[in-house]
C-alpha positions as CSV (number, residue, x, y, z in Angstrom):
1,X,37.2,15.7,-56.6
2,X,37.7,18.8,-54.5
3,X,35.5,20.8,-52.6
4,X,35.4,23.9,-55.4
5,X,35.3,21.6,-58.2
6,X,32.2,20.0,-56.2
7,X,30.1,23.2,-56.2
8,X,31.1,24.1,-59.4
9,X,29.3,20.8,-60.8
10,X,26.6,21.1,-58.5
11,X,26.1,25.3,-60.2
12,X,26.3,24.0,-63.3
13,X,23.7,21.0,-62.6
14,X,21.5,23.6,-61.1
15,X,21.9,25.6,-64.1
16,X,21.0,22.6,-66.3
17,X,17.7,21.9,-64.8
18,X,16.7,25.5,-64.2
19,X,18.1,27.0,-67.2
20,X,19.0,29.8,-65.1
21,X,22.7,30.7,-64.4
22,X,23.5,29.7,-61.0
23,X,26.6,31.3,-59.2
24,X,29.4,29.4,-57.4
25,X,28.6,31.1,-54.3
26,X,25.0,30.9,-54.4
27,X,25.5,27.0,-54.3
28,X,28.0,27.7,-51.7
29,X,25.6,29.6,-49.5
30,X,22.6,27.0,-49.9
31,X,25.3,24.3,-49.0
32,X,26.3,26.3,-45.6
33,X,24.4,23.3,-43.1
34,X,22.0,25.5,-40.5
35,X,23.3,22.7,-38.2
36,X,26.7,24.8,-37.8
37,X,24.4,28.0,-36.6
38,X,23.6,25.8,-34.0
39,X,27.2,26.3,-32.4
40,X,27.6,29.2,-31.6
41,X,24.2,28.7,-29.7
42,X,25.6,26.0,-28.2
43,X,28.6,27.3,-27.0
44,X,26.1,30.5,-25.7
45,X,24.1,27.8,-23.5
46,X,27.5,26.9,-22.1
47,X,28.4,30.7,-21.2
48,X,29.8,31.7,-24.0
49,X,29.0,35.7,-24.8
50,X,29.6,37.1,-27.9
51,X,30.4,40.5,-28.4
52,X,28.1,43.2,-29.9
53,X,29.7,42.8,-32.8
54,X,29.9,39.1,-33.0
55,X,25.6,39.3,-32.1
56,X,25.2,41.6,-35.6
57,X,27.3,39.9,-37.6
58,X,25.6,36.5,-36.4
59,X,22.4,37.5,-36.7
60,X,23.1,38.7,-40.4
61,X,24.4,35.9,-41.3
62,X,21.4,34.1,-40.4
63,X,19.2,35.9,-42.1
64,X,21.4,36.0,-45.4
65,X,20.9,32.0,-44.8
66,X,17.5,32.8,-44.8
67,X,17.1,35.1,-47.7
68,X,19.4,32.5,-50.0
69,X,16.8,29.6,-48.7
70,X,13.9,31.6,-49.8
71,X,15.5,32.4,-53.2
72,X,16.2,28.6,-53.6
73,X,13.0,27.5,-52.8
74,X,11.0,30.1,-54.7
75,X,12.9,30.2,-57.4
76,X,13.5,33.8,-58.0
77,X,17.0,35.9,-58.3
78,X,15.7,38.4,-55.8
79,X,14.4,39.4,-52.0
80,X,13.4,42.3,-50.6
81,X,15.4,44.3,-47.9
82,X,18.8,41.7,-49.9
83,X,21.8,41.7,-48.4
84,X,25.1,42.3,-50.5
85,X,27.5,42.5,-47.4
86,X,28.0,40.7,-44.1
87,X,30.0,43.1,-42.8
88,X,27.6,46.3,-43.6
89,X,24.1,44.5,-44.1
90,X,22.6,48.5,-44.3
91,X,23.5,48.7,-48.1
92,X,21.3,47.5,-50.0
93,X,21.1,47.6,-54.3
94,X,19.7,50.7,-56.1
95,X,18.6,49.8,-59.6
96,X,19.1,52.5,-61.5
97,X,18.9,51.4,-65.1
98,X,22.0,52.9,-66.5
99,X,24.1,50.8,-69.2
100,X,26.8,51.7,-67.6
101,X,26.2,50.8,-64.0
102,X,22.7,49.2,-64.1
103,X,22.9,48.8,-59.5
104,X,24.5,51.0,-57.6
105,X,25.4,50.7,-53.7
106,X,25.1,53.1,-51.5
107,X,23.2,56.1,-50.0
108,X,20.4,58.0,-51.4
109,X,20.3,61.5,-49.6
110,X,17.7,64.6,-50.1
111,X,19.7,67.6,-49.7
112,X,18.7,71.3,-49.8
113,X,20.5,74.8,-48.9
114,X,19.7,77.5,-47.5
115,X,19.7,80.9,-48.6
116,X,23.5,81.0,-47.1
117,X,24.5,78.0,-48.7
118,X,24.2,75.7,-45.7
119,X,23.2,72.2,-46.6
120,X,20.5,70.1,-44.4
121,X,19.9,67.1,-45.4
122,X,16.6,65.7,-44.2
123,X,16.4,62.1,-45.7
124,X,19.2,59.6,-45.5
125,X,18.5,56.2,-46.5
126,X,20.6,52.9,-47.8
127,X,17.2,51.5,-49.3
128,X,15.8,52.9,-53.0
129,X,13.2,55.4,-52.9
130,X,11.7,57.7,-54.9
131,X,12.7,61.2,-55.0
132,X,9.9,63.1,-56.4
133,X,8.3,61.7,-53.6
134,X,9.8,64.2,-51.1
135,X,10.2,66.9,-54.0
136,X,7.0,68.5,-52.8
137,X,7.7,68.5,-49.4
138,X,11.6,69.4,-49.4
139,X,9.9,72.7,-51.1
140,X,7.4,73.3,-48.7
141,X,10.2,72.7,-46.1
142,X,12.2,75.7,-47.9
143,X,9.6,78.1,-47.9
144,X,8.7,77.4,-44.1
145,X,12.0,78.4,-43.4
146,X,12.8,81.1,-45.7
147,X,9.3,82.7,-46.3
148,X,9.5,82.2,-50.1
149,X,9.8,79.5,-52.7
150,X,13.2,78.3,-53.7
151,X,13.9,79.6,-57.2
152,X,14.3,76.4,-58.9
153,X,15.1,72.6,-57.8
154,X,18.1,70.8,-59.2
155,X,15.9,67.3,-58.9
């Protein structure tokens, strides 16, 4: 038996006894030994330096280890702060709830212009937040500047 027919029996074990679906790659990220983390470590102590680049993407991988564990051992299908990319750790999934597209990736911005049609955006964020939240205050914000109350908000 090979390796992918392995943790494809193993996924669908999982899934037995849980009677939850279990992915191929979940399995293949609970399998990942924390032993072979201790290698690049290793190879540190010996004077090995990674580069900045090689620091981030180790360090995320470590704690995408970590989140999977937790997951695992818990039991649940989600984490806060989850990773969805090694390579740009930032994103993070916005549930929005549509049928369509139920998550979305990405950035969620709060963007207002000015009486010449300049754009400022004052909030910038990869996590989900709530945008009435800041309604109040992108307003205020408008009429500090301007003197007078924006005539309506596309929110």
């Amino acid at each position: 038996m090979g390796k992918s027919q392995g943790v494809r029996q193993i996924a669908s074990e999982i899934s037995e006894l849980t009677q939850k679906r279990v992915g191929v790659t979940d399995v293949r990220l609970l399998l990942f030994n924390p032993v072979d983390l201790q290698y690049p470590e290793q190879f540190m102590s010996d004077g090995y330096a990674m580069s900045g680049k090689d620091i981030d993407l180790y360090l995320t991988i470590i704690k995408l280890h970590e989140q999977q564990q937790y997951m695992y051992d818990n039991r649940v299908h989600s984490v806060e702060h989850r990773f969805v990319s090694i390579s740009q750790p930032w994103f993070r999934p916005i549930v929005k709830g549509k049928i369509k597209a139920p998550v979305e990736f990405g950035a969620k911005f709060d963007l207002s212009l000015d009486s010449e049609g300049y754009g400022r955006i004052k909030k910038f964020f990869f996590e989900a937040y709530n945008e009435i939240t800041c309604l109040m205050e992108a307003v205020e914000r408008f009429k500090e500047r301007t003197g007078y109350y924006p005539e309506y908000d596309m929110s």
